[in-house]
N, C-alpha and C positions, 0 to 999 in steps of 0.2 A: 175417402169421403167425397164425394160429389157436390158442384159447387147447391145444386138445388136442395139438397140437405144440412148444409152449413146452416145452423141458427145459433141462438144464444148462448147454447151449452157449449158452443167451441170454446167462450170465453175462459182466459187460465190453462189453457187445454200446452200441453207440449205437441210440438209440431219439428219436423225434420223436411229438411227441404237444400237439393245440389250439397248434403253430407252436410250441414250446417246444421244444430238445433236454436229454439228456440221455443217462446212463450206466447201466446196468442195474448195480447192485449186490448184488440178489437176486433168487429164483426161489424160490416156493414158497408155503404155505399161511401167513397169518394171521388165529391166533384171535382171537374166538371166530369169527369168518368160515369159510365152505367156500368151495373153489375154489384157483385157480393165483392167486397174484399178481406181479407186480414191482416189487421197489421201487427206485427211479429215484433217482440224484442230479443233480440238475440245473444244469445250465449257468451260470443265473440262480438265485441263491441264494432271492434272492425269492419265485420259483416257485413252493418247496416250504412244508412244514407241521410237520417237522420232523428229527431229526439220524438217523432210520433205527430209533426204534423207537415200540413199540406199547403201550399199556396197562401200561409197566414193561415189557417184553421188545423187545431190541433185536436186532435182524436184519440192519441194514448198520450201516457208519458213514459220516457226510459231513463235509465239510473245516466248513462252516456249521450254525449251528442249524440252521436254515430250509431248510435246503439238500435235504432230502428228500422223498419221500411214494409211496404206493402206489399203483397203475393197474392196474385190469384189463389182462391183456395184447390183448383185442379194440379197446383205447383205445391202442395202441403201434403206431407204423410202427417197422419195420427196415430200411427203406429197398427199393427196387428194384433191379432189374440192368439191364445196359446193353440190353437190347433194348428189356425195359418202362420204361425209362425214355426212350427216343428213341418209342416206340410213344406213350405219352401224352404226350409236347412235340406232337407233330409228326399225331395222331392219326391213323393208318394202321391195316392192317390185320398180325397178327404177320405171315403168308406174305408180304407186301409187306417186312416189314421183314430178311427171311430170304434173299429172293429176288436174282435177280442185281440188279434196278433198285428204284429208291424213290422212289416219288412223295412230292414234298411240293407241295400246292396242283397247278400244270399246269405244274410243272416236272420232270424224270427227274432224281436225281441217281445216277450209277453206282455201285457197291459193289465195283465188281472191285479187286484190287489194295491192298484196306483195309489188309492188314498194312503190305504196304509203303508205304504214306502213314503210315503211325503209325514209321516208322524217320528221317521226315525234319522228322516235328513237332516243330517250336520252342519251342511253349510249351501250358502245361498248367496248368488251372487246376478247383482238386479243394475248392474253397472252400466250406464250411457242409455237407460231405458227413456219410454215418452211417458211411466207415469206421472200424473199432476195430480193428487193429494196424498195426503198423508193414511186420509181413509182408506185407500187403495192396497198402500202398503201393509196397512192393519190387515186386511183383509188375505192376505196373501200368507205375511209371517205366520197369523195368529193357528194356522194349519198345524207348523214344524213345531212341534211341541220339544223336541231335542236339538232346537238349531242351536251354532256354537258359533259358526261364524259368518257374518254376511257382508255384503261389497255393495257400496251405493258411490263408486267414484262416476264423478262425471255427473250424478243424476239432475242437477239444477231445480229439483220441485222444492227445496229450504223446506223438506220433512221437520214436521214437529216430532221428533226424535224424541222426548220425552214422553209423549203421550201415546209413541208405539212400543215405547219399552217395558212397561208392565206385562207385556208379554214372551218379552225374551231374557228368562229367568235365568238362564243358564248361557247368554250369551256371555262370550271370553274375547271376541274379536270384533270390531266394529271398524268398518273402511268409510270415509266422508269425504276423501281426498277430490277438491275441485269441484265445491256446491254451492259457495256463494256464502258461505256461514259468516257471518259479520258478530257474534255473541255468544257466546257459552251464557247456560244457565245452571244453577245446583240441581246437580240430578239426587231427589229426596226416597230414597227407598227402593230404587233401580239403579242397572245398571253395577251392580257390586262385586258382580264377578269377572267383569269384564280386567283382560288382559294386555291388549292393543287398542290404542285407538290413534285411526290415524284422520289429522286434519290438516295434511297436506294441502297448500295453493287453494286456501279460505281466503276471506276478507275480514280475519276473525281482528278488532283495534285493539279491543277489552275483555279481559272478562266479569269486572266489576267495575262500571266505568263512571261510577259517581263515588266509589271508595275514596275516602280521605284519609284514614287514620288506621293503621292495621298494629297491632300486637302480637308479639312473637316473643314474645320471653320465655321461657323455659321450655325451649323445645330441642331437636334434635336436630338443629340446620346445621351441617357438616360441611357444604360444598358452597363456593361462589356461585355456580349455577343458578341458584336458588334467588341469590340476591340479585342476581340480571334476569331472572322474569319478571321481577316488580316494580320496576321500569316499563313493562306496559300495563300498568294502571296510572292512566291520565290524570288520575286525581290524585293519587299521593302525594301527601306533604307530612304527614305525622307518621313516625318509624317508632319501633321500642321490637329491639330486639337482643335483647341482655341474657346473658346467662345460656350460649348458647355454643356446643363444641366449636361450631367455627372461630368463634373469636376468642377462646380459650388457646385453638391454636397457635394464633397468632401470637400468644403473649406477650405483645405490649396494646393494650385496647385502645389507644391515642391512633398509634397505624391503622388497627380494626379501623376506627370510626372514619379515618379518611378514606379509606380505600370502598366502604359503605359510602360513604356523598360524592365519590368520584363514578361509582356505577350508576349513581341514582340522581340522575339532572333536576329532579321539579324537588326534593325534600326542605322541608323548612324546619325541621324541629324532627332531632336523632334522639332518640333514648333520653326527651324530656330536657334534651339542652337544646338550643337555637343554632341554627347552621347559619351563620354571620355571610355576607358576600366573599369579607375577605379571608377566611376560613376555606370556605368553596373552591375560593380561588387556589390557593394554597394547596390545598386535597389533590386536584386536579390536575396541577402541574407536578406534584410527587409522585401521582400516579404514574403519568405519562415515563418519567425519570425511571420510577421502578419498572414498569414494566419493557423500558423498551428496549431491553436487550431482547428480550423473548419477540417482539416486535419486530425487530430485524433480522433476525433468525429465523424468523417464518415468512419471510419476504417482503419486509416492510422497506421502506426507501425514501427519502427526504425529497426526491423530485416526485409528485402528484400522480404523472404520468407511470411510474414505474412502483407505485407502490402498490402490491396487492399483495398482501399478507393472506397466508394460509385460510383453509374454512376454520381446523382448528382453532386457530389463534382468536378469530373473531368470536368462536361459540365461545369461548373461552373472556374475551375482552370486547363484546360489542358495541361500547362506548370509543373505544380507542379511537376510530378514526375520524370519531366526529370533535372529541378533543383534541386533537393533532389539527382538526381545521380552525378549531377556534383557538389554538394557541400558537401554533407551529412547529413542527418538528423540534425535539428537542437535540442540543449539541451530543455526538456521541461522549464527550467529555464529562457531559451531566449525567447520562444513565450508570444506572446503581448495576452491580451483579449482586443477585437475593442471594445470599449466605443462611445455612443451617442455622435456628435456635441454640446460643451459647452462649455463657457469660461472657468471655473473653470478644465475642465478636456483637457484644452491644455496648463496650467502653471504647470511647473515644479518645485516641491521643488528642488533645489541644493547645497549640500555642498562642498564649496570649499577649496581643503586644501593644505597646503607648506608643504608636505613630508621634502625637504632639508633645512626650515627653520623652527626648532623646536619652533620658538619665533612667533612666528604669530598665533595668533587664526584660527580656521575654519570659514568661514563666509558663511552664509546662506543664499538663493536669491532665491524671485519662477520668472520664467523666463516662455517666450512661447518656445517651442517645436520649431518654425521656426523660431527664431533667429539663422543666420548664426555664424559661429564662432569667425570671422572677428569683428564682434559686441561685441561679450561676452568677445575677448581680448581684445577690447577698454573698456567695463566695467573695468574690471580686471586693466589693465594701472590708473584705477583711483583710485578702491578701495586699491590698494599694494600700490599704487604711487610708480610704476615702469616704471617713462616715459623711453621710449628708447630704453628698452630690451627686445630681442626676447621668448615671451613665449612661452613655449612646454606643449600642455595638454594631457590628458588621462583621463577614470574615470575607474573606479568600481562601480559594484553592487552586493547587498547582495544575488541576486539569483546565479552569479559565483565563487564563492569565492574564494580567488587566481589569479584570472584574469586580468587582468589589459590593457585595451584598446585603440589606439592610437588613437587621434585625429587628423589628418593631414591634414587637407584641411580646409583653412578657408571661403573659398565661399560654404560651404557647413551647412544645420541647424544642431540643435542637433539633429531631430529627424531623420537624418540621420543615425544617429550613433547608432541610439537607446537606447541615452539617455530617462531614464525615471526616472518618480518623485521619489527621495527618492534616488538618485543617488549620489555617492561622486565624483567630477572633480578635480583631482591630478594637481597642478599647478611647472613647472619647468621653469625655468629661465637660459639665460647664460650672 
């Protein structure tokens, strides 16, 4: 495009320019300069020199500082059309490219019948193009009546993709990798056959980004996966997700429910009870415990510098490293090894002992792991026969030594606390 033909319509326009793309946000003079200019926002932030203006006078705006700068428009491609652009892959002459037959090299390829080979084409691929609307695209698809699969990486035009999808009834494959996509929305009656979709290197934060409260009960969540994507919904704080194979698995739904407020930072209220701070806190630090053998094993490491665990590990735990900042690596003497579901390996040996009364034996109890505390002080009231008095407990374990633990909550299990078998529970009285 010639700069004496630039006018308005440049505006929005995609533009390519020294292999760089971008987006034309203005058309017109700046001072003290004469001449047409455009000011470009650029694809790659980098690119540019600044946010769209000039000397104190601003002209566009860019999402980046850096994200803008001005070109002459003889420094601008707008891209080509389908003749000249097959005319320069394939270097012919236009009457050849126009003509019934098309030489490429000392081969004929025939032209006849083009529309209708363009009604039975499967797949399309429109990647790192300069178009700029959505109409464009309509106009292009709505041809391929059997398209199946199409490629719009790289495109930056933020297609309204729903409103070209009504025409691609039978698409199974959809490429968006690297468009600036900041939002999913529900796609209502398209889109349902689709197989793939990739949205690779978006700006995608939310998909419902005013959601507050979601319900999930009676459904088929099987995997944690599930439960670390809803940690990118900025707004949740109300969960209910009951009655669901995953935390069936789990069978003890106390663990369930921690292991659920250790993946999910913002939640205030789990399946209609209250996530307390120090509950959270609790969840969190168990978590950490439980998981971080598997942690270490995939290359985790208590110095900062040397810690970078697995992709696995994180698709898998991508909470992990940001509780390890907010808490600190835990002692390898505190982390748990997860043993299989079994009776035998959910009772706890426990010895209990009266530090302040030298005259009492230790006495030994195998207990479950989810007996609240509440319960094991009403043991204790039998076995001391100490009706009446407020017991204070604590344990120790042989892998902290020196340590000594509070137990303070008594709606809460042992395995809260991470009590485990072979453990000594300090019993005090007042």
């Amino acid at each position: 495009m010639k700069a004496q033909e630039v006018s308005e319509d440049a505006m929005g326009r995609r533009v390519s320019c020294d292999g760089e793309r971008g987006t034309v946000r203005y058309v017109g003079p700046v001072l003290p300069t004469a001449g047409v200019w455009l000011g470009v926002e650029w694809d790659d932030p980098e690119r540019g020199k600044h946010e769209g203006s000039h000397e104190g006078v601003r002209y566009f705006t860019c999402r980046h500082l850096t994200g803008g700068s001005f070109v002459r428009p003889k420094k601008a491609s707008f891209g080509v059309d389908y003749v000249t652009a097959l005319k320069q892959r394939y270097e012919v002459e236009l009457q050849e490219v126009i003509g019934e037959d098309l030489k490429i090299s000392s081969k004929t390829v025939m032209m006849v019948g083009f529309e209708d080979r363009l009604s039975v084409a499967r797949s399309l691929d429109l990647s790192g193009n300069l178009l700029s609307s959505w109409e464009v695209l309509a106009a292009i698809t709505e041809q391929l009546e059997s398209l199946r699969e199409l490629q719009l990486r790289s495109d930056h035009t933020r297609h309204h993709v729903l409103h070209c999808a009504p025409m691609w009834q039978q698409l199974e494959e959809l490429y968006l990798a690297d468009n600036h996509i900041t939002e999913l929305l529900r796609p209502e009656c398209v889109l349902q056959t689709l197989q793939v979709l990739d949205l690779s290197s978006n700006h995608i934060t939310a998909l419902f980004p005013a959601l507050k409260t979601l319900f999930l009960d009676d459904n088929n969540i099987s995997e944690w996966r599930v439960v670390n994507e809803l940690e990118k919904l900025p707004s949740l704080l109300h969960l209910s997700c009951r009655r669901n194979p995953l935390l069936q698995r789990e069978k003890n739904l106390e663990t369930a429910r921690q292991i659920i407020i250790a993946r999910l930072s913002r939640l205030e209220l789990l399946d209609m009870r209250q996530v307390l701070s120090d509950e959270r806190r609790g969840a969190e630090l168990d978590y950490c415990k439980m998981f971080g053998l598997d942690w270490l094993k995939a290359g985790g490491h208590s110095d900062p510098e040397k810690n970078h665990p697995n992709t696995e590990f994180m698709s898998e735990h991508p909470r992990f490293l940001a509780l390890l900042q907010k808490y600190g690596a835990p002692d390898e003497g505190e982390l748990k090894e997860q043993k299989p579901f079994a009776l035998k390996n959910q009772l706890l040996t426990i010895t209990f002992v009266c530090p302040e009364d030298s005259e009492r034996k230790p006495i030994e109890k195998k207990l479950p792991g989810s007996m609240i505390v509440q319960k094991v002080k009403g043991l204790l009231h039998r076995l001391l026969k100490l009706p009446g008095v407020e017991l204070k407990l604590s344990y120790t374990c042989s892998k902290m030594s020196g340590r000594e633990i509070e137990i303070d909550n008594d709606l809460k299990p042992l395995e809260f606390y991470s009590v485990e078998d072979g453990d000594r529970i300090l019993v005090r009285w007042s």
